[in-house]
Phi, psi and omega in degrees: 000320174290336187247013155288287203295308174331290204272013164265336173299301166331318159284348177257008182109344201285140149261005162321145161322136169294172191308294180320310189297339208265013177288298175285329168311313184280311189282017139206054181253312150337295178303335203264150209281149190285106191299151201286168185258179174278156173302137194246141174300160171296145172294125189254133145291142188267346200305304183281001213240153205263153186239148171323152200255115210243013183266000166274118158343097147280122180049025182078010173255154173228124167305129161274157201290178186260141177281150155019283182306318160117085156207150182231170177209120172314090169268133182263112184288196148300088199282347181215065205338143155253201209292158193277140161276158161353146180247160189273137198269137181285160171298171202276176173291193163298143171076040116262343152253089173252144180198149182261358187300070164354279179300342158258342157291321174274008162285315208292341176270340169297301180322328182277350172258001152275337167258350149311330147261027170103342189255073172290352171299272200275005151310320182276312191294344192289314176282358160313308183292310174318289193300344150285349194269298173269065237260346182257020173273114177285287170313341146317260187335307179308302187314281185306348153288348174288292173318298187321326205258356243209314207264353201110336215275006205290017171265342185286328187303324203280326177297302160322318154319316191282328186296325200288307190334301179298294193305330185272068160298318168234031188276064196291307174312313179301318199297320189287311173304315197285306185320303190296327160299279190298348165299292201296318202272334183282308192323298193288356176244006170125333188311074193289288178358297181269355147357269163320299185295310184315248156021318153338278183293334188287330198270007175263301175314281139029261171291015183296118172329000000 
């Protein structure tokens, strides 16, 4: 049988197999075990899968934390406050403005309590009026270079200063104050140089007897 069909194949042209062999060829291509598929990475849940712990500041930047969903949104700080301007200064203690003066006393105390709160405006106008009363108060004039330098003003602050300076012939402790003051105020509009002599003068007042 096998071998009519070999040669009825022969005759037709065929080069196929006999049947039987070609019976075994497939059961045992069959038989040989089948290759693994490749391993797939793990399914990471976002819910569950643990995340960098990002609510600290990096480099002035602060992260938000990642929601649920797994997406997260950067919020970005400031790597640096930035620069200040002077800061505005309270009026001096007591006795730097002595007056025998009711009525300029109790401006100075309005004033110190308008500029405690923050209203330098109407602090400088309440020592305006003192110092129209008193015009010869060397501590008026100090208080009003305080405000004044508190508003921005500083060359007026630096001017005010030098005037109260002039009126405290003996005054040292005021004089050392008003120095520290024109100190304060040439820094902030650029002068370092006159600064640096302001600074001088107040540490010469300062150790003077």
């Amino acid at each position: 049988m096998v071998s009519e069909s070999f040669q009825l194949d022969r005759r037709h042209g065929s080069r196929s197999l006999p049947w039987p062999l070609l019976v075994l060829v497939l059961l045992s291509a069959c038989s040989g075990s089948p290759e693994k598929p490749a391993s797939l990475p793990p399914v990471v849940d976002p819910r569950t899968a643990s995340q960098p712990d990002t609510t600290q500041p990096r480099d002035g930047v602060e992260v938000g934390k990642v929601d649920r969903s797994g997406s997260f949104t950067p919020v970005f700080v400031e790597t640096a406050p930035p620069a200040s301007e002077p800061q505005a200064q309270s009026l001096p203690q007591a006795g730097m403005s002595v007056s025998n003066s009711a009525a300029v006393v109790a401006l100075v105390d309005t004033a110190g309590r308008q500029a405690a709160s923050g209203n330098l405006d109407r602090a400088a106008a309440t020592l305006e009026r003192a110092v129209r009363i008193e015009p010869g108060n060397a501590g008026l004039w100090h208080d009003l270079s305080k405000v004044t330098f508190g508003q921005g003003q500083y060359r007026e602050s630096e001017s005010l200063a030098l005037r109260s300076n002039a009126l405290a012939a003996h005054d040292r402790r005021l004089q050392a104050a008003n120095w520290r003051l024109i100190e304060q105020a040439r820094k902030a509009y650029g002068d370092a140089s006159g600064a640096s002599e302001a600074a001088d003068q107040a540490l010469a007042v300062e150790r003077s007897p």
